[in-house]
C-alpha positions as CSV (number, residue, x, y, z in Angstrom):
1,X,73.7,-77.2,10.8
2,X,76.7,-74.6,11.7
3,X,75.1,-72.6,8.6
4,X,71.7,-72.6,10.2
5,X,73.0,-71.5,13.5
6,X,75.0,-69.1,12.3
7,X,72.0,-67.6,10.6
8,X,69.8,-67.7,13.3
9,X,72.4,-66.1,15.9
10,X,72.1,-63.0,13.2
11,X,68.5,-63.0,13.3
12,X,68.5,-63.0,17.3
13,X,71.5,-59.8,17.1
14,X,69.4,-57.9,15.2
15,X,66.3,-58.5,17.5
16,X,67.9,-57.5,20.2
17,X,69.1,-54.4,18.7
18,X,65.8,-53.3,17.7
19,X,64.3,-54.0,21.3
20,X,67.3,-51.9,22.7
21,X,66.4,-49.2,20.3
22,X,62.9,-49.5,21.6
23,X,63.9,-49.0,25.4
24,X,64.8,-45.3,24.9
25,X,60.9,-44.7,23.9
26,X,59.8,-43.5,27.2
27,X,56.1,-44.7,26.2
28,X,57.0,-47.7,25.8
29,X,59.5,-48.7,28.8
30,X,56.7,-46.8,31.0
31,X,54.2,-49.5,29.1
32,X,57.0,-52.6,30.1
33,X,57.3,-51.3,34.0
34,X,54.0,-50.6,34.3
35,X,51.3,-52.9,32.4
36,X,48.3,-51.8,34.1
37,X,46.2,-49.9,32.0
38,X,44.8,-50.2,28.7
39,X,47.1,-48.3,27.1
40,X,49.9,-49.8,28.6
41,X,48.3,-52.6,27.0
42,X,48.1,-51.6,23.7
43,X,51.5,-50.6,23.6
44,X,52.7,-54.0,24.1
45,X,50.7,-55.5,21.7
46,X,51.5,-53.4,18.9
47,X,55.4,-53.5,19.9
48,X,55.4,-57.6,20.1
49,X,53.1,-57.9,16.8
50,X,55.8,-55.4,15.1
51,X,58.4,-58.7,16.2
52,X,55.4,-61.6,15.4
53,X,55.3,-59.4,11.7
54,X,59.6,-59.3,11.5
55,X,60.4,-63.1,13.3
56,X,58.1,-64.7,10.5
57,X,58.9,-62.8,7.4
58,X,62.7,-62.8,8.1
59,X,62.4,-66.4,8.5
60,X,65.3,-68.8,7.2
61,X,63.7,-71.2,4.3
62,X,64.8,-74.7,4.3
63,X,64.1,-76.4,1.1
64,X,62.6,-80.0,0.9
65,X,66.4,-81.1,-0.1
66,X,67.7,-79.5,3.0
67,X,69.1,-76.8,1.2
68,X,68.9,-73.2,3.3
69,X,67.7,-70.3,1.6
70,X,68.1,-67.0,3.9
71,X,66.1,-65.2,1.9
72,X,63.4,-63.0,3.5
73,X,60.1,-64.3,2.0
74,X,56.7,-64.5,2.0
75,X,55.5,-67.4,0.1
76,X,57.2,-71.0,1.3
77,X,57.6,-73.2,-1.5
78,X,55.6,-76.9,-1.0
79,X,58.0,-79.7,1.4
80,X,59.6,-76.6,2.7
81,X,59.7,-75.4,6.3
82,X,60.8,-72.7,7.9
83,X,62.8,-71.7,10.8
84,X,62.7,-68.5,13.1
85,X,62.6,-66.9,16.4
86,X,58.5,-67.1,16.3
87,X,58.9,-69.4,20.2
88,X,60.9,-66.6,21.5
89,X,58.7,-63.4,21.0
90,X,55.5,-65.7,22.0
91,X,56.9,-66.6,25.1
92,X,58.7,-63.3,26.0
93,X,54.5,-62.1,25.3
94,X,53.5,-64.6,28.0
95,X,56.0,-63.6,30.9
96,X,55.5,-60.1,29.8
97,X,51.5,-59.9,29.2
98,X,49.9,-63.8,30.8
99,X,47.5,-65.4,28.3
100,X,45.7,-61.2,27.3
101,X,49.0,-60.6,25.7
102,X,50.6,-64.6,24.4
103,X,47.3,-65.3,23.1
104,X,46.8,-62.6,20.5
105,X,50.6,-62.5,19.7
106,X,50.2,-66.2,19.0
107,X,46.9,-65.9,16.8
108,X,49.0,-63.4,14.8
109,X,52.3,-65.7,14.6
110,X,49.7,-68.7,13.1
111,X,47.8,-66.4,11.2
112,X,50.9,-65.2,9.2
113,X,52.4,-68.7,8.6
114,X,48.9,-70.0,7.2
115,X,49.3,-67.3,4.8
116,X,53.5,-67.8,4.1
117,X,51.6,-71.2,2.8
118,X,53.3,-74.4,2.5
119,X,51.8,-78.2,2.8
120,X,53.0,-78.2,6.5
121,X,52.0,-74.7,7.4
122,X,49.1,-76.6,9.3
123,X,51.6,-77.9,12.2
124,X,53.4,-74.4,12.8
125,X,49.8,-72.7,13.3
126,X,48.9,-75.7,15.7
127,X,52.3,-75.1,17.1
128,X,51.7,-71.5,17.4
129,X,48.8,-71.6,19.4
130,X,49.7,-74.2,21.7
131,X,53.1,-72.4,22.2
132,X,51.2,-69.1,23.0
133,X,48.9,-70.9,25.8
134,X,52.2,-72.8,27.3
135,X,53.8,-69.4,27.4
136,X,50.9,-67.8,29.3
137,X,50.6,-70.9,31.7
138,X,54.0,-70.7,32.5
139,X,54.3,-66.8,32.8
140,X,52.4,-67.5,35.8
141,X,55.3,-68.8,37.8
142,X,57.5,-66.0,36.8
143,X,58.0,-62.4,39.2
144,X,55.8,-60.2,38.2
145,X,58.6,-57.7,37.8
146,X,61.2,-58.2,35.1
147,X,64.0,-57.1,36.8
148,X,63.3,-60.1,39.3
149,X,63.3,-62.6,36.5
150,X,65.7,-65.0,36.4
151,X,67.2,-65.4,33.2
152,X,68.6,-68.7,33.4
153,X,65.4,-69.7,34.4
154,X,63.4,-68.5,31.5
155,X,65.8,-69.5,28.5
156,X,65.5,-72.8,29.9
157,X,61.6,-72.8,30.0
158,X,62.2,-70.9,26.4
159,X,63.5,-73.8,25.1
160,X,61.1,-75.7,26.4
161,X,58.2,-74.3,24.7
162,X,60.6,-75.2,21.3
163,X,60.6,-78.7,22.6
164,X,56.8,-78.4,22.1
165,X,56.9,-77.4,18.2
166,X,59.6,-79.8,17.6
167,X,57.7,-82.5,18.9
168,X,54.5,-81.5,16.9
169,X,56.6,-81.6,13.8
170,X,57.5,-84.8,14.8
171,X,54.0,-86.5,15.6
172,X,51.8,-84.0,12.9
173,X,53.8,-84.3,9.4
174,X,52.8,-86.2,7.2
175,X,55.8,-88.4,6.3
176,X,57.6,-89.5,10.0
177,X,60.8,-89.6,7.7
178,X,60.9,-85.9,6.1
179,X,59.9,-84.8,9.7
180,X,63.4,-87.2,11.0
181,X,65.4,-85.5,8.3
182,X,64.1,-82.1,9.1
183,X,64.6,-82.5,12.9
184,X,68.2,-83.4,12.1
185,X,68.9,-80.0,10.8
186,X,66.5,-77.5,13.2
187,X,66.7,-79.3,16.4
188,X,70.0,-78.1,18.0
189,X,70.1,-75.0,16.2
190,X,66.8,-73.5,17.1
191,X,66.9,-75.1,21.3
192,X,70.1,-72.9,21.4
193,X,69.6,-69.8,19.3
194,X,66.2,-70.1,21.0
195,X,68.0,-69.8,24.7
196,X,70.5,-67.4,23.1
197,X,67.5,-65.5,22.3
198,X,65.8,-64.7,25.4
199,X,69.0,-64.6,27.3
200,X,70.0,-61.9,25.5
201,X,66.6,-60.1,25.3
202,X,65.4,-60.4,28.5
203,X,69.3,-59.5,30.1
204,X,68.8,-56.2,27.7
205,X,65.0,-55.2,29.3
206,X,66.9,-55.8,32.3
207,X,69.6,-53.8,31.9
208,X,68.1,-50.9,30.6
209,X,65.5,-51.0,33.6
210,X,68.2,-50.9,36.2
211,X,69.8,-48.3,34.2
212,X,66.3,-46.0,34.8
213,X,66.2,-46.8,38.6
214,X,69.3,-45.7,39.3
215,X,68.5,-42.9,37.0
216,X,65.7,-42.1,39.5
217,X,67.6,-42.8,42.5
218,X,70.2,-40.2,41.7
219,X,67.7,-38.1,40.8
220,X,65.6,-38.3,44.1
221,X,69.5,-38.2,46.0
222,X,69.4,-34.6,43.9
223,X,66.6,-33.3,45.5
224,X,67.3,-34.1,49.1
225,X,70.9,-32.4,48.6
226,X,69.6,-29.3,46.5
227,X,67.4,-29.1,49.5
228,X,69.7,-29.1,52.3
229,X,72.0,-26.7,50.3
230,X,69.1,-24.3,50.4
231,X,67.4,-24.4,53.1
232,X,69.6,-22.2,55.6
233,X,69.1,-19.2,53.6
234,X,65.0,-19.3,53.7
235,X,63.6,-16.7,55.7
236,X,59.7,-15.2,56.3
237,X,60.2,-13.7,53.0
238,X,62.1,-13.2,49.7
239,X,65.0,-10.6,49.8
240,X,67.4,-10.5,46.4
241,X,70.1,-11.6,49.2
242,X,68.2,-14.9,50.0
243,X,66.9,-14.6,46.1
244,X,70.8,-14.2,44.6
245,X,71.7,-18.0,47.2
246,X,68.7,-19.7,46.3
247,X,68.9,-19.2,42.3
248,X,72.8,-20.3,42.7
249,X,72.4,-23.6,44.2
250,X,69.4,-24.3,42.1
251,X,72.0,-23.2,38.9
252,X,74.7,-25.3,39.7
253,X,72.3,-28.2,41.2
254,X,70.4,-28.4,37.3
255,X,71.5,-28.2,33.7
256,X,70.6,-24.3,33.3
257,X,71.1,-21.6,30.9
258,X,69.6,-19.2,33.2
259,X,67.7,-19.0,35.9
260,X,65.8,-15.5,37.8
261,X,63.7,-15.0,40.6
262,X,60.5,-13.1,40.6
263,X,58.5,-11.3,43.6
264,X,54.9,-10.0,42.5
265,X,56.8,-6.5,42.4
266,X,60.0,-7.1,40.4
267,X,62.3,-9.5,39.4
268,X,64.6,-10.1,42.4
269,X,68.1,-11.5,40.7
270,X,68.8,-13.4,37.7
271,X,71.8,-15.4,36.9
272,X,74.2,-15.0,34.6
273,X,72.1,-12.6,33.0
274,X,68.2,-12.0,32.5
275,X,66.2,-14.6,30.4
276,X,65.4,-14.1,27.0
277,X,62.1,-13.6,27.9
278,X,59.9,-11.1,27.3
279,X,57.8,-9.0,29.9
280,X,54.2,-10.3,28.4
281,X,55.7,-13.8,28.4
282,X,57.0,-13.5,32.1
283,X,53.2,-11.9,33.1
284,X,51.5,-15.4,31.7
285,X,53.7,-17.1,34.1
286,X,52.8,-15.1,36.8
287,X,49.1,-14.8,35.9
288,X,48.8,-18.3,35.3
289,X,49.1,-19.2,38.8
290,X,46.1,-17.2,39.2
291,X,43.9,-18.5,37.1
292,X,43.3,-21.8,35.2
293,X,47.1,-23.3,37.1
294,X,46.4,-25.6,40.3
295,X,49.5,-24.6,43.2
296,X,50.7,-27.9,42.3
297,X,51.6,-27.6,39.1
298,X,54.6,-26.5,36.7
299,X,54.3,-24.3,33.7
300,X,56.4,-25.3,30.5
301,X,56.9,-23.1,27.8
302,X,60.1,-24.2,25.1
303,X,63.4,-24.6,27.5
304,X,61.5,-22.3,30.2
305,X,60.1,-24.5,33.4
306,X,58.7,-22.3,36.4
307,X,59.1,-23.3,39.8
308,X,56.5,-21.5,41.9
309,X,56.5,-20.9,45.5
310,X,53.3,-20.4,47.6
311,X,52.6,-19.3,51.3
312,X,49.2,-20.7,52.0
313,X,47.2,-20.8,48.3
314,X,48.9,-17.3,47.5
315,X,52.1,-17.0,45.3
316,X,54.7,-15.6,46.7
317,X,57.5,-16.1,44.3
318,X,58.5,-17.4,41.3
319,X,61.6,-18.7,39.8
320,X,61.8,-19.3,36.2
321,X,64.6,-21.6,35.2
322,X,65.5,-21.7,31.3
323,X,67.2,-24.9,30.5
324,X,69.9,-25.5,27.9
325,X,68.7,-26.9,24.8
326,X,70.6,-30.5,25.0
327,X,69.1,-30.9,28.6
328,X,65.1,-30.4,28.0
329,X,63.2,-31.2,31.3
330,X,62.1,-34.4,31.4
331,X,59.0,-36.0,33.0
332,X,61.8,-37.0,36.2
333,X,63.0,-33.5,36.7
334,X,60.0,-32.0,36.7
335,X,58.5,-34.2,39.2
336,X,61.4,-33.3,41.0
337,X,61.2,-29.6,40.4
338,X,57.5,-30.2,41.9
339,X,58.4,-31.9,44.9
340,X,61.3,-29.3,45.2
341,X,58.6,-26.5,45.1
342,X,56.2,-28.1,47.3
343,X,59.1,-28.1,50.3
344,X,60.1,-25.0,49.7
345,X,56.5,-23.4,50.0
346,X,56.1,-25.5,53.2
347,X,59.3,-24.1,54.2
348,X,58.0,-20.7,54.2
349,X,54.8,-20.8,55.6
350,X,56.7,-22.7,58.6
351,X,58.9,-19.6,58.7
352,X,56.2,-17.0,58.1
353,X,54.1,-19.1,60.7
354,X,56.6,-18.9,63.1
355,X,57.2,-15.7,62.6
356,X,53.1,-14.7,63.2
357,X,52.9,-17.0,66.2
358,X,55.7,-14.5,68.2
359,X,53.5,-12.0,67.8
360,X,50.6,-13.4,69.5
361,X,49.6,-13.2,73.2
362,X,49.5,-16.8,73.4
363,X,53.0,-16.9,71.9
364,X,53.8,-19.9,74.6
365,X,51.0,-21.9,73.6
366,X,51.3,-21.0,69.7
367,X,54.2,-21.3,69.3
368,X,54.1,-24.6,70.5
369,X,51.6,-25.4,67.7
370,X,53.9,-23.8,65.3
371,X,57.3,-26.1,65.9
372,X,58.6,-28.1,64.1
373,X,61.5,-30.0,65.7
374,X,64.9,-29.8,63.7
375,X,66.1,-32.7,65.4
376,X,62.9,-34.7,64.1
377,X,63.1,-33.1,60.5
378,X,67.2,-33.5,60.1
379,X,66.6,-37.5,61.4
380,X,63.7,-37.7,58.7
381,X,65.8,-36.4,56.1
382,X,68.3,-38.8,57.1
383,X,66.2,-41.8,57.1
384,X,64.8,-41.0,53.8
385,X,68.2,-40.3,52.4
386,X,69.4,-44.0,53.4
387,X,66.7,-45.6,51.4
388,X,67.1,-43.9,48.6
389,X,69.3,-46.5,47.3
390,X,67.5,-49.3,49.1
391,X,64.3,-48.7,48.2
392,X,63.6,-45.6,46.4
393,X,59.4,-45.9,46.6
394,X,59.5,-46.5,50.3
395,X,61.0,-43.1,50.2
396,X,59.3,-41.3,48.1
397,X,56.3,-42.5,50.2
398,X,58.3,-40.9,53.2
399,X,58.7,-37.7,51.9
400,X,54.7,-37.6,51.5
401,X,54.1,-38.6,54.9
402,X,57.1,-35.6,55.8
403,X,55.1,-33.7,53.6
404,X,51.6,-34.3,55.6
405,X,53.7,-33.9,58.8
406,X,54.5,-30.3,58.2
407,X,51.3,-29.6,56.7
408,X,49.7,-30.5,59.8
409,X,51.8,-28.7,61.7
410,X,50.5,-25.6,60.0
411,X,47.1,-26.1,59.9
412,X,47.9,-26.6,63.5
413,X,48.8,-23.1,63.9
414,X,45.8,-21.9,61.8
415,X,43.0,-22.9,63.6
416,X,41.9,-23.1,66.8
417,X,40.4,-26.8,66.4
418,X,41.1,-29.9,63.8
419,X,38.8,-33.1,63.5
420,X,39.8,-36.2,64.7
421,X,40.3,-37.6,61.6
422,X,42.9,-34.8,60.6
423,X,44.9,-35.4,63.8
424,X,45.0,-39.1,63.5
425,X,46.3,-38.3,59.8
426,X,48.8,-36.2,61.7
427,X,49.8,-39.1,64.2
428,X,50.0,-41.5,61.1
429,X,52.5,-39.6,59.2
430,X,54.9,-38.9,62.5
431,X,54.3,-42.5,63.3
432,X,55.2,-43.8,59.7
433,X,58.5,-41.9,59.9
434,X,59.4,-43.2,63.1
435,X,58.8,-46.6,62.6
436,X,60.9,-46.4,59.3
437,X,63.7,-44.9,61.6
438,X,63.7,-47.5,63.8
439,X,61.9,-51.0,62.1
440,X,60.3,-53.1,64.5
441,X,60.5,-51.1,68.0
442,X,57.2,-49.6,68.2
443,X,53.9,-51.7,68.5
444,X,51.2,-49.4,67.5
445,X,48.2,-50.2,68.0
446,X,44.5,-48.1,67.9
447,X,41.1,-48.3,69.3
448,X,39.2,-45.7,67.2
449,X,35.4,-44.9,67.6
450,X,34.4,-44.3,64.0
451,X,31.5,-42.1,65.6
452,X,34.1,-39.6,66.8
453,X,36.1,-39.1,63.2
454,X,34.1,-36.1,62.9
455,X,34.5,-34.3,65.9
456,X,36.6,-31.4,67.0
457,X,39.5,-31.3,69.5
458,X,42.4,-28.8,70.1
459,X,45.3,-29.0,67.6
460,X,48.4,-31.7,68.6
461,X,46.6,-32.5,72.3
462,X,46.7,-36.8,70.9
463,X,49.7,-36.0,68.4
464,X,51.7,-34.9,71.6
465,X,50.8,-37.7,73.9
466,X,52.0,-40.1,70.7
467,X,54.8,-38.1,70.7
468,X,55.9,-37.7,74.1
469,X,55.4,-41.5,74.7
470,X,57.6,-42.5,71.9
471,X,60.2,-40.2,73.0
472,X,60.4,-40.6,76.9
473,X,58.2,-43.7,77.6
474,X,61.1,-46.0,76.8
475,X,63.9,-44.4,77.8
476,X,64.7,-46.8,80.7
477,X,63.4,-50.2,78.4
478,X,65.9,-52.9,78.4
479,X,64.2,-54.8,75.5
480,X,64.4,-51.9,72.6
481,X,61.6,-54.6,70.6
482,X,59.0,-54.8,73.0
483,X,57.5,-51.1,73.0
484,X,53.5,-51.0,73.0
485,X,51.7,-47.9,72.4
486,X,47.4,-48.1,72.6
487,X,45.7,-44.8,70.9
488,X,42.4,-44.6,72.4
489,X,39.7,-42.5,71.5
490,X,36.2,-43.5,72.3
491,X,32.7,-41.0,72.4
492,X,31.0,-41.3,76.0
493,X,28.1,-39.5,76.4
494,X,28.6,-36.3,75.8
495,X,32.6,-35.9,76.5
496,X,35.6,-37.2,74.2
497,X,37.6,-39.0,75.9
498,X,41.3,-39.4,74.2
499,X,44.0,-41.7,75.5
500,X,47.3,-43.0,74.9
501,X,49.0,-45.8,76.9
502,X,52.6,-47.6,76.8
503,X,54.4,-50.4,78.4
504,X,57.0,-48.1,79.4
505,X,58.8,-47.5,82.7
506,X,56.3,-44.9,83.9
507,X,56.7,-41.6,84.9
508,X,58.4,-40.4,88.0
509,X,56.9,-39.1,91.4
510,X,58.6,-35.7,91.0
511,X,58.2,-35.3,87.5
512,X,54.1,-36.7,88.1
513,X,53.9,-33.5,91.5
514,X,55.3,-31.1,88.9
515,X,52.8,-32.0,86.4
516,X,49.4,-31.3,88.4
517,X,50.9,-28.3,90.6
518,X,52.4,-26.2,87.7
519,X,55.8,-26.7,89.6
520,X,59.0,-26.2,87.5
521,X,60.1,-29.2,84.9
522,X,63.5,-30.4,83.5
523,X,63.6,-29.4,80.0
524,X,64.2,-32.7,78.8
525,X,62.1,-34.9,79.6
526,X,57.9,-36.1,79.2
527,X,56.9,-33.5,82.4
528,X,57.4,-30.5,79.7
529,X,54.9,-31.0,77.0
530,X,52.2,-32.6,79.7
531,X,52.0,-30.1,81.8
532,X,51.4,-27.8,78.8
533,X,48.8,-30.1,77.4
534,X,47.0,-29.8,81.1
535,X,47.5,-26.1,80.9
536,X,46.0,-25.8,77.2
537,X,43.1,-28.0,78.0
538,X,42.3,-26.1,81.4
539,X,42.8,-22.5,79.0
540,X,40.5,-23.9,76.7
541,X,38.1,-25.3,78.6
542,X,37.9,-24.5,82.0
543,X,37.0,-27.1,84.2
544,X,35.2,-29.3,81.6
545,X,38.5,-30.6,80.4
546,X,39.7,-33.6,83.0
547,X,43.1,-34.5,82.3
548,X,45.0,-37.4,84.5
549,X,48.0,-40.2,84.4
550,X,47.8,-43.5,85.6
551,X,51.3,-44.7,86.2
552,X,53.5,-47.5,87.1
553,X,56.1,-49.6,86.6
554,X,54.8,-51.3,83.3
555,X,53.6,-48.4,81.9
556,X,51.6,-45.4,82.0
557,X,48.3,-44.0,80.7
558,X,48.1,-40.2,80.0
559,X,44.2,-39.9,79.1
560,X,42.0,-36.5,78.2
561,X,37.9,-36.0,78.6
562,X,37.3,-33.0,77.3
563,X,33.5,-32.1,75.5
564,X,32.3,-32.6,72.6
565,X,32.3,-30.3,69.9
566,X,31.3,-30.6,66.3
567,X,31.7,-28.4,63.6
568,X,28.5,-26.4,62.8
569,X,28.2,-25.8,66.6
């Protein structure tokens, strides 16, 4: 029996040395996270019929005398039986894959041992199959997830599914005494090298996944601190001072050999020296981004990644980092290089925006349009910063919605008038942020008339009465959990009318007189940005616009009617 085990325990090593050997193939750890698609799908099955194929043949033979032959074999001599980990990779198949994965992996399993022959190769076939349906049925009651597995958990139902062969041996051979004698020598070895056996597997698959999430935490942690390293030295356009920063931080943030900076005109600094790259090979990067290239999307060519930067759909620089050869980019780094170049081009049409908004006549109203609050954008930053470690999808999710935010702040500043639908995407995205700042204080609530998705209003009018209430309504609220805020907007007739109500304190008598006679307003405080949202609207409209607030003590209700406009008028 200590012989068996012994054997068996050498079996389960080298198993689970060839499945940690099989972790650092990216295809197929995407394929064990993932197992969505097909492909995933197909992964899987090849990888756990490659184990079905290697648990069988290096089986351990034990003779119809009891004798053990560890001899890897595929023909079973008659009275013999033979013992392996064939439970263990069926049942990892059902908590992995459900039935679409056990099932197949168990035909397999059966299908070989028919063929290893034997007079009792009928029981480990029924065995097989029964194992592989057990497997599935009880894969339903595990996480979905493998890291949330427990493994106690499943080496005990592991060891289960052995009870299940054991038993057939027991009630299916043909002499109850060869199948007592048999049991005698399998039964304890195989229930624990069997428990061993997934213990160790599954604690491996677990291990190694961690091991890639914190790999992608510290990655995503990268990008938010190369980014707030460069950030300060951005300005409406490239200088080789701002050029010489930029390429520094990025060099000592990543693995480089080199990295330089091109304008459309010349190359603007490299660092420590120019690239071994020649002048036609530099021209495809650039030309690339002019042709067949999307904006959002790197160009890789041997250790060289670009990193484009574009104001608007226009490139307006590009850096070119070459990478050592020991640190090749990754899938990981080049999603973060993306997301990194996808800031930094909003970065600098926010500045060139800005900078085009002070020379307007409107500057006042414009300008408006054009801000982005630091405050907001450091707090944001922040927030997704502390969930980085918590839950890195939740911020990666944040950073799109930051993304949106910005990008709706410039398309703000470029047009006169937005659809509804493309400010309530605004609103969503500033909401989504503030509600992962501060979980459970707002109650958000909308009353939208599908009829009016389509229609055109004035850029930020709702997306500042959203904001204004979330930033002032409250401010004297005792109970921080109970904060309501309705966004209304509902077609009548032939006006728009757009609302937005809280459960706030209201808004004061003097700050309310300020409002409607274009007095003088605090700074701080909700009477700035209304009274220029009553000023736009009457600019913009003239006396078609109505804009009034309905205030009180539980609340107030800042509300719009202004006409409507659609977009081939």
């Amino acid at each position: 029996m200590l012989e068996l085990f012994m054997l068996l325990m050498e079996r389960a090593g080298l198993m689970v040395l060839l499945a940690y050997a099989l972790l650092y193939i990216p295809r197929f750890k995407e394929a064990l996270v993932n197992r969505q698609s097909k492909k995933d799908y197909l992964v899987l099955l090849v990888v756990f019929a490659a184990f079905t194929v290697f648990a069988n043949i290096s089986g351990i033979e034990i003779l119809a005398s009891r004798e053990i032959v560890p001899v890897h074999t595929w023909s079973i001599q008659a009275g013999s039986a033979i013992a392996n980990f064939r439970v263990v990779i069926i049942g990892i198949a059902g908590l992995v894959g459900g039935f679409a994965l056990s099932l197949p992996i168990a035909g397999l399993s059966a299908l070989i041992r028919w063929l290893q022959g034997g007079d009792t190769a009928y029981i480990y076939v029924t065995s097989s199959l029964c194992i592989g349906l057990a497997a599935a049925y009880l894969g339903q009651f595990f996480p979905s997830s493998l890291k949330a597995i427990q493994v106690r958990q499943a080496a005990l139902s592991l060891m289960g599914l052995e009870l299940i062969q054991l038993a057939l041996i027991a009630l299916l051979s043909p002499s109850s005494q060869e199948a007592h004698s048999l049991l005698q020598v399998i039964a304890l070895p195989m229930l624990v090298t069997d428990g061993l056996g997934i213990w160790l597997f599954l604690s491996v698959i677990q291990q190694s996944l961690r091991d890639l999430e914190w790999a992608k935490i510290s990655q995503t942690k990268n990008i938010f601190l190369v980014t707030q390293k460069i950030l300060p030295y951005f300005s409406s356009r490239m200088t080789q001072e701002s050029a010489e920063i930029i390429s520094l931080k990025l060099y000592e943030s990543f693995d480089l050999r080199a990295i330089a900076v091109y304008s459309p005109k010349s190359q603007l600094y490299a660092y420590p020296k120019s690239l071994a790259l020649s002048h036609d090979q530099i021209n495809y990067f650039w030309q690339a981004y002019h042709g067949q290239v999307k904006p959002g999307q790197l160009i890789q060519v041997g250790d060289f990644l670009s990193l484009p930067i574009f104001v608007k759909e226009d490139l307006h620089s590009l850096f070119i980092l070459e990478f050592n050869s020991h640190a090749e980019p990754n899938p990981l780094i080049e999603e973060i290089l993306l997301g990194l170049s996808q800031i930094l081009s909003m970065q600098y049409e926010l500045k060139i925006a800005d900078q085009n908004t002070r020379l307007l006549k409107d500057a006042e109203i414009k300008s408006l349009q054009a801000q982005v609050n630091p405050h907001f954008f450091f707090n944001a930053m922040n927030t997704i910063s502390s969930l980085v470690r918590l839950d890195p999808n939740r911020a990666r999710q944040l950073l799109i919605e930051l993304s949106h935010y910005f990008r709706a702040n410039l398309n703000g500043a470029r047009n006169e008038k937005i659809s509804i639908s493309q400010e309530l995407e605004h609103i969503q995205a500033y909401l989504s942020i503030i509600q992962a700042r501060f979980p459970d204080r707002y109650h958000i609530s909308k009353e939208i008339d599908p009829a009016s998705l389509d229609l055109l209003i004035p850029p930020f009018v709702l997306q500042m009465l959203v904001e204004n209430a979330i930033q002032h309504a409250f401010e004297n609220k005792a109970n921080k959990s109970d904060q309501a805020l309705t966004i209304r907007v509902q077609v009548q007739d032939q006006e728009l009318a757009l609302s937005v109500s809280d459960n706030g304190s209201g808004i004061g008598e003097d700050k309310l007189a300020a409002i409607f006679n274009n007095e003088s307003v605090p700074s701080k405080g909700n009477g700035t940005a209304l009274n220029n949202i009553r000023q736009r609207l009457k600019t913009l409209y003239n006396d078609q616009a109505q804009f009034d607030i309905e205030t009180s003590q539980a609340g107030a209700r800042v509300s719009c009617l202004i006409p409507i406009e659609r977009k081939n008028d």
